[in-house]
C-alpha positions as CSV (number, residue, x, y, z in Angstrom):
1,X,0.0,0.0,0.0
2,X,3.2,2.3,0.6
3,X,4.2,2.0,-2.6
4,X,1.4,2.8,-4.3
5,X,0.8,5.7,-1.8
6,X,4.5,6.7,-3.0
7,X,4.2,6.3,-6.7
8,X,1.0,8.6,-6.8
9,X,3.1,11.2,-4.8
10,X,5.9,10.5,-7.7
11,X,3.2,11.0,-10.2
12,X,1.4,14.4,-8.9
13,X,5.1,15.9,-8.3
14,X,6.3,15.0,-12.1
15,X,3.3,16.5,-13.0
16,X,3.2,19.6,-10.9
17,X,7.0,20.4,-12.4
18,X,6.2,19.4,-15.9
19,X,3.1,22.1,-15.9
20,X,5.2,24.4,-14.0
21,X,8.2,23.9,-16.6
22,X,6.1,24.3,-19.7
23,X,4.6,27.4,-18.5
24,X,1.1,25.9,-18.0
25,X,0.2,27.9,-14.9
26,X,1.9,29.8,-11.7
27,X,3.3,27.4,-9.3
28,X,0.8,28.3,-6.3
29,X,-2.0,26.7,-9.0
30,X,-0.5,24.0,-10.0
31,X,1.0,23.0,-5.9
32,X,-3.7,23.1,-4.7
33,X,-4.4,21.3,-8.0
34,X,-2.5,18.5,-7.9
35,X,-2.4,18.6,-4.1
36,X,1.4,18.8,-3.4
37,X,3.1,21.1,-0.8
38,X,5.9,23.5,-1.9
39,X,8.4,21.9,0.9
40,X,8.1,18.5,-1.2
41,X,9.6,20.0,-4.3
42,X,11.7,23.3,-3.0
43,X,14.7,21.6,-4.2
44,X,13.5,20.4,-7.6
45,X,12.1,24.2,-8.6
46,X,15.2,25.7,-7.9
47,X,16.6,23.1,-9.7
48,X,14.4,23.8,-13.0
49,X,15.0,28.1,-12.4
50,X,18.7,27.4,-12.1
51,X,18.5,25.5,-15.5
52,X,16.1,27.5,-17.2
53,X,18.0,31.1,-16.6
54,X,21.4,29.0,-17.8
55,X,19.9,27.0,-21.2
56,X,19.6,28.4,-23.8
57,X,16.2,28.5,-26.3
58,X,16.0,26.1,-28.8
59,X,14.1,26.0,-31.7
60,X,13.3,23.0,-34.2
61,X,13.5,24.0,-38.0
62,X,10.8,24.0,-39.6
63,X,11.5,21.5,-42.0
64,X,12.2,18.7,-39.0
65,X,8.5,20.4,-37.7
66,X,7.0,19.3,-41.1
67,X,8.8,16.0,-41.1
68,X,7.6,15.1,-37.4
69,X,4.3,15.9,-38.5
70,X,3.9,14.0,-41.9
71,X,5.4,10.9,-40.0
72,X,3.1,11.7,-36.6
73,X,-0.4,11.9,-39.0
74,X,1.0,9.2,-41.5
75,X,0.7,6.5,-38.8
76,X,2.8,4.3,-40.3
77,X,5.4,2.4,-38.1
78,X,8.8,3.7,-37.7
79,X,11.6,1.5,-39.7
80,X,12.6,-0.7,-36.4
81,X,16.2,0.8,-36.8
82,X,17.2,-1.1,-33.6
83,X,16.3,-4.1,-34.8
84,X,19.6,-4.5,-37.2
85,X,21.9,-4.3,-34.0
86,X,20.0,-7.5,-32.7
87,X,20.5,-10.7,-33.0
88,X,16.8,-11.8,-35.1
89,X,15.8,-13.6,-32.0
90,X,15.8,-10.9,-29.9
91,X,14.1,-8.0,-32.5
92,X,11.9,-6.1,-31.0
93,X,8.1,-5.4,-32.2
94,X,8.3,-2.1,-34.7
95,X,6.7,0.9,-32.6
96,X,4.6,4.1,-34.2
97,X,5.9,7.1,-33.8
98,X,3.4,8.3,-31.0
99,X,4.8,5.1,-29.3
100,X,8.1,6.2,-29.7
101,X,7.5,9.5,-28.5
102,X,6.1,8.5,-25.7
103,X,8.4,5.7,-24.7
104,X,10.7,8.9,-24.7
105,X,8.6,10.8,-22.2
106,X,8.3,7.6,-20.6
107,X,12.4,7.2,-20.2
108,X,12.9,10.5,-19.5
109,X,10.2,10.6,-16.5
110,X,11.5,7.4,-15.2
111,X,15.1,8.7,-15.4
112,X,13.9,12.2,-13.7
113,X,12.5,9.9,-10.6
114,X,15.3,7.5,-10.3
115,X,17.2,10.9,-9.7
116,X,15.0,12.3,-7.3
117,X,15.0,9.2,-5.5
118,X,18.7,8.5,-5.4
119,X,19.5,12.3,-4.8
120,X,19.3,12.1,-0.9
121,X,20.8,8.6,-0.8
122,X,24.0,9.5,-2.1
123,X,24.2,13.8,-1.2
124,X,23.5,15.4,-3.8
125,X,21.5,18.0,-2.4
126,X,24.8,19.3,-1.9
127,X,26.0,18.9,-4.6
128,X,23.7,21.1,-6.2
129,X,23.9,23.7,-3.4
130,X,27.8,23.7,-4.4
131,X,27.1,24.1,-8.6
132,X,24.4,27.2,-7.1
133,X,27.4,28.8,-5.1
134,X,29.9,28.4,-8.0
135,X,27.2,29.6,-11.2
136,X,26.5,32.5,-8.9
């Protein structure tokens, strides 16, 4: 029952800093709607305002734009590229590209909570406090 307890909490916190990191609303919103207090995730809005005033803007051309798109509303599978580094017997089914895309967000939001898991285990609270001093 803990865990499940513990990966809602995971959940509404990804959630609460993805919205707050695209922009979607202020931070005081976003903390009453998905029910999370600002002492839970202190750490990882500094965090995100440290690395949003140091990264810069990107912007995709707009030919890559058009090319996501055509492949997005095609719905044809992507060429299983991975699949030549296999051996046959291990090839993988081939995935859309909305699959793809979000087996992406997936990785990424699994490899954002293995960090926030692991970074009181093994200090890196101050670690970052220690980049913040040195940026500064």
């Amino acid at each position: 029952m803990d865990s499940v307890s513990n990966s809602r909490s995971d959940r509404r916190i990804a959630s609460v800093l993805a919205d707050y990191a695209d922009g979607i609303a202020p931070l005081d919103t976003l903390l009453a709607q998905y029910q999370v207090s600002y002492s839970e995730i202190a750490d990882l809005v500094a965090l995100s305002d440290l690395l949003s005033s140091k990264l810069a803007a990107v912007s995709p051309s707009a030919a890559f734009v058009e090319g996501l798109y055509a492949d997005l509303a095609s719905g044809r599978p992507v060429q299983a590229w991975y699949n030549r580094l296999l051996p046959e017997s291990l090839h993988l089914y081939p995935m859309s590209n909305r699959m793809m895309i979000a087996a992406g967000i997936g990785g990424i939001t699994l490899a954002f909570l293995t960090a926030r898991s692991l970074s009181g285990r093994f200090g890196l609270r101050h670690r970052e406090e220690t980049s913040r001093e040195a940026l500064a």
